[in-house]
C-alpha positions, 0 to 999 in steps of 0.5 A: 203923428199919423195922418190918414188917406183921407186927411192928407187928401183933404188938406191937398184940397183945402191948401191947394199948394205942395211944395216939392224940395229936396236938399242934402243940407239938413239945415237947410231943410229945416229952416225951409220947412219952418217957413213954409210952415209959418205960412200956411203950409201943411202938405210937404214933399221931400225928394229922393234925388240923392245918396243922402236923401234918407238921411236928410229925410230922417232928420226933416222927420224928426224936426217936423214932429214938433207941428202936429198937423204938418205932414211930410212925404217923399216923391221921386220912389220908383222902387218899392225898396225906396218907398219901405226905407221911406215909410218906415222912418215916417213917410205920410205919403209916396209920390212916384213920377211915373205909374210904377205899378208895385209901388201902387201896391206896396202903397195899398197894403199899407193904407199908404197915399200913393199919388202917380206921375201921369201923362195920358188918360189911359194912366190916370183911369188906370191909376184909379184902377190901382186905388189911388186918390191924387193924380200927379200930372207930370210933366206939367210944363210938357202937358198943359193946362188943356190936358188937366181940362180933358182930364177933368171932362171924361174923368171928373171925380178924378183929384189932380196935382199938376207938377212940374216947371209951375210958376207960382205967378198969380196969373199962372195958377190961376191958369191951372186952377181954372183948368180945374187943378185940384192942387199944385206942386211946386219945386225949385221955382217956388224956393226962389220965390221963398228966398227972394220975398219971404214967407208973407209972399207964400202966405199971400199966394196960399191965400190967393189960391185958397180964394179960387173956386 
């Protein structure tokens, strides 16, 4: 199923958690991505991190099709050759590290949801110049929790997504919601997480982030 802009912007907001994966074990990636459904997720990042990242990709796709409303996208896309090999076996939306200009573009005319890695002002304005509407603060172990806030106070319509070495402690989120984070992502942390306690431990947290104003 196709999701729009807007949709897939909406349930960042309303979720306020992506989690951001990658593996070359197709197996794998499907039980991790049936887990993390059953507890509520509905916004998924899948990363272009190796040679066999397409084919794993591919896959992931065709598994998830049996959740209508799940949604999948590919982060680590550089190139626009990486974002058209991705969006052409169904990738909802592209998430680059960096603010990679012909990837913006690529993204625009194909009524695609482009969300950029930014480390300064100056690329978050010019990321909403380019027509993006999410924001990836990136490195967000690196940058903080005080440059969301300064984001926010000059910027404040601008929707964020810090991602990067996030903790999914309660004390920590609600560190990065408080900054005013419209949502997080969260990789190799979160899976740990996952494998340790289960997806009724994920449920538990979506439900206490969800709570947050």
């Amino acid at each position: 199923m196709t999701h729009t802009k807007e949709h897939i912007v909406a349930q960042m907001k309303r979720i306020r958690l992506v989690p951001v994966y990658h593996t070359d074990d197709i197996t794998e990636a499907k039980t991790v991505v049936d887990s993390c459904y059953g507890a509520g997720i509905r916004v998924f990042e899948f990363v272009n991190r190796s040679e066999n990242a397409l084919r794993t990709f591919a896959a992931l796709q065709e598994h998830c099709q049996q959740y209508d409303d799940f949604i999948l996208g590919v982060g680590t896309i550089f190139n626009v050759e990486d974002a058209e090999r991705f969006y052409d076996i169904g990738a909802q939306f592209i998430v680059s590290p960096a603010l990679v200009k012909p990837v913006a573009h690529f993204a625009n005319q194909n009524d695609l949801l482009w969300i950029p890695g930014c480390g300064t002002i100056t690329e978050v304005h010019e990321a909403k110049v380019l027509n993006t509407d999410f924001i990836k603060v990136f490195p967000a172990n690196v940058l903080g929790t005080a440059f969301v806030k300064a984001v926010k106070s000059v910027l404040p319509k601008v929707n964020i997504m810090p991602t990067g070495g996030i903790s999914p402690k309660k004390e920590v989120l609600d560190q990065w919601f408080d900054a005013g984070a419209d949502c997080v992502g969260i990789g190799s942390k979160l899976f740990k997480n996952l494998e340790d306690e289960g997806s009724d431990a994920l449920g538990k947290m979506l439900r206490h982030i969800q709570k947050m104003d």
